[in-house]
C-alpha positions as CSV (number, residue, x, y, z in Angstrom):
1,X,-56.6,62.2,-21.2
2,X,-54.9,65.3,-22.1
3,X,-51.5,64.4,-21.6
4,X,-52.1,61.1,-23.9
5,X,-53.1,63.4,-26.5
6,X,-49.9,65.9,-26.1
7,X,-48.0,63.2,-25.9
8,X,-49.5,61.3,-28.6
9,X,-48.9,64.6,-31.0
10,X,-45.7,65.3,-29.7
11,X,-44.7,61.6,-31.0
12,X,-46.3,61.9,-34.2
13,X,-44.1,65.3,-35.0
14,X,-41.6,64.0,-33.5
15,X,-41.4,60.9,-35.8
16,X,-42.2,63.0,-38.8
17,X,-38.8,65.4,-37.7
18,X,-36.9,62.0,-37.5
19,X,-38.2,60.9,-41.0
20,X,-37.2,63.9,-42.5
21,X,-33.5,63.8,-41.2
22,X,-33.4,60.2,-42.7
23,X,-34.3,61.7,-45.9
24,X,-31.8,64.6,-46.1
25,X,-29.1,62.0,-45.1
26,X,-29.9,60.0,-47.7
27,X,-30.2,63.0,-50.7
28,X,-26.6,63.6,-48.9
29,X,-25.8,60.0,-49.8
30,X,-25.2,59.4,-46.0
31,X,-25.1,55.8,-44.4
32,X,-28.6,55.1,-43.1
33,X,-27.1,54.5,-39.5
34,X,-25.6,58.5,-39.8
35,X,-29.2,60.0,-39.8
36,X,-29.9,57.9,-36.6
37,X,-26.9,59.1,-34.9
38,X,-27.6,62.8,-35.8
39,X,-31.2,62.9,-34.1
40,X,-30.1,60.7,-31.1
41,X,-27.3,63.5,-30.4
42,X,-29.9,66.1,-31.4
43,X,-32.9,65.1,-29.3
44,X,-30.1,63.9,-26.8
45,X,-28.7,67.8,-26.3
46,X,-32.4,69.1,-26.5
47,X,-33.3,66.9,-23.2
48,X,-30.9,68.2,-21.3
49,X,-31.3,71.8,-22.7
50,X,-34.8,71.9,-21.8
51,X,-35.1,70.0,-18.9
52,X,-32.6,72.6,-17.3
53,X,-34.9,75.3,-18.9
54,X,-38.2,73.8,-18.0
55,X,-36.9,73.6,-14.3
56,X,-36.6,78.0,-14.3
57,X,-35.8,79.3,-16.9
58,X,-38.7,78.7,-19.1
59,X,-40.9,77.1,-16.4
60,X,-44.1,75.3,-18.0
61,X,-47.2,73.5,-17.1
62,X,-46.9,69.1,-16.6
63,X,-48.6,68.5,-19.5
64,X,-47.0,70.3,-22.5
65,X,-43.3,69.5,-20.7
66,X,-44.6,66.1,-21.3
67,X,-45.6,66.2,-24.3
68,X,-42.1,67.7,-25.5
69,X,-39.7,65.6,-23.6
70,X,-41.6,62.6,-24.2
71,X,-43.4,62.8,-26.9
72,X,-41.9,65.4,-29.2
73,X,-38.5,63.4,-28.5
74,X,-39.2,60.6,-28.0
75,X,-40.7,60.2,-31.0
76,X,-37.6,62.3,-32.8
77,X,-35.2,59.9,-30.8
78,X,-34.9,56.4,-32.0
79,X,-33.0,53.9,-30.3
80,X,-35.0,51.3,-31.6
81,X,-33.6,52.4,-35.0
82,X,-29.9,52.8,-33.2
83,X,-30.2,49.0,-32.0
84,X,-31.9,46.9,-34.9
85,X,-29.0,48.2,-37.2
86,X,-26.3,47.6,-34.9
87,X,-27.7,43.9,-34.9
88,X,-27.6,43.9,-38.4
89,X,-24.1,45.3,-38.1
90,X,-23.0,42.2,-36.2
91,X,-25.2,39.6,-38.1
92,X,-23.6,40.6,-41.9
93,X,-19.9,40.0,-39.7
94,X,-19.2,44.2,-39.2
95,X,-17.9,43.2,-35.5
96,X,-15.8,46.3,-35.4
97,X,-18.1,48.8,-37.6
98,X,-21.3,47.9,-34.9
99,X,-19.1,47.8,-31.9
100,X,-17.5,51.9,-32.9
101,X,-21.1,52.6,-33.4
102,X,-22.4,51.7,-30.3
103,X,-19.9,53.3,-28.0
104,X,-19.9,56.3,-30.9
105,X,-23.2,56.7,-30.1
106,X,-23.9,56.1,-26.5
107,X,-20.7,58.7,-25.7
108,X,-22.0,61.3,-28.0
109,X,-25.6,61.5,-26.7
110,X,-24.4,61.5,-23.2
111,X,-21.8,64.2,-24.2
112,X,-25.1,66.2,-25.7
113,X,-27.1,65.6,-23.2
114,X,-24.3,67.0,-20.6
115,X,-23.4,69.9,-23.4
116,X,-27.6,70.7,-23.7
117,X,-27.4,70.8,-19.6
118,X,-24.5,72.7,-19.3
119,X,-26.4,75.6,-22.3
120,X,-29.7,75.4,-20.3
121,X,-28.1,76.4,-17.2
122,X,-25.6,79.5,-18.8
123,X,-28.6,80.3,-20.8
């Protein structure tokens, strides 16, 4: 029952974080799908930053790991978001716009994730 409640935070903060960006973007005047990107990269280079970290460097207990990786990001991370406006990319006829955004966004979240792996373990 603990973890579901540290998890269950986690996402709740989490979700609130990814809000927030959304908001900024838009007070920047920034497409909607921009924001999404940024916290996929984000949350993407924290994973593999802190998985490295929580493996030594920073070693901590099952339960709050958990409740950052998974909850805390995976409630900041949101490719729900990433997908439904791809979709709606495609269905208004932006063939080319959705397809760049996908493979935008797939390489640059694997490229943070690596980047946040590769900080962890100099770090």
């Amino acid at each position: 029952m603990e973890v579901v409640l540290v998890v269950g935070l986690g996402g709740a903060v989490g979700a609130i974080l990814r809000w927030w960006v959304g908001v900024l973007m838009s007070h920047l005047l920034a497409p909607v799908f921009l924001g999404t990107l940024v916290v996929n990269l984000a949350g993407s280079f924290l994973v593999g930053v802190l998985l490295i970290w929580f493996q030594g460097k920073l070693p901590i207990n099952d339960v709050l790991r958990t409740g950052i990786v998974v909850g805390l990001l995976g409630g900041f991370t949101t490719y729900s978001a990433f997908s439904m406006e791809a979709v709606n990319m495609m269905m208004a006829g932006f063939y080319g716009r959705a397809s760049a955004y996908v493979v935008v966004t797939v390489a640059v979240c694997l490229m943070g994730t690596w980047a946040g792996v590769m900080l962890g373990r100099s770090v």
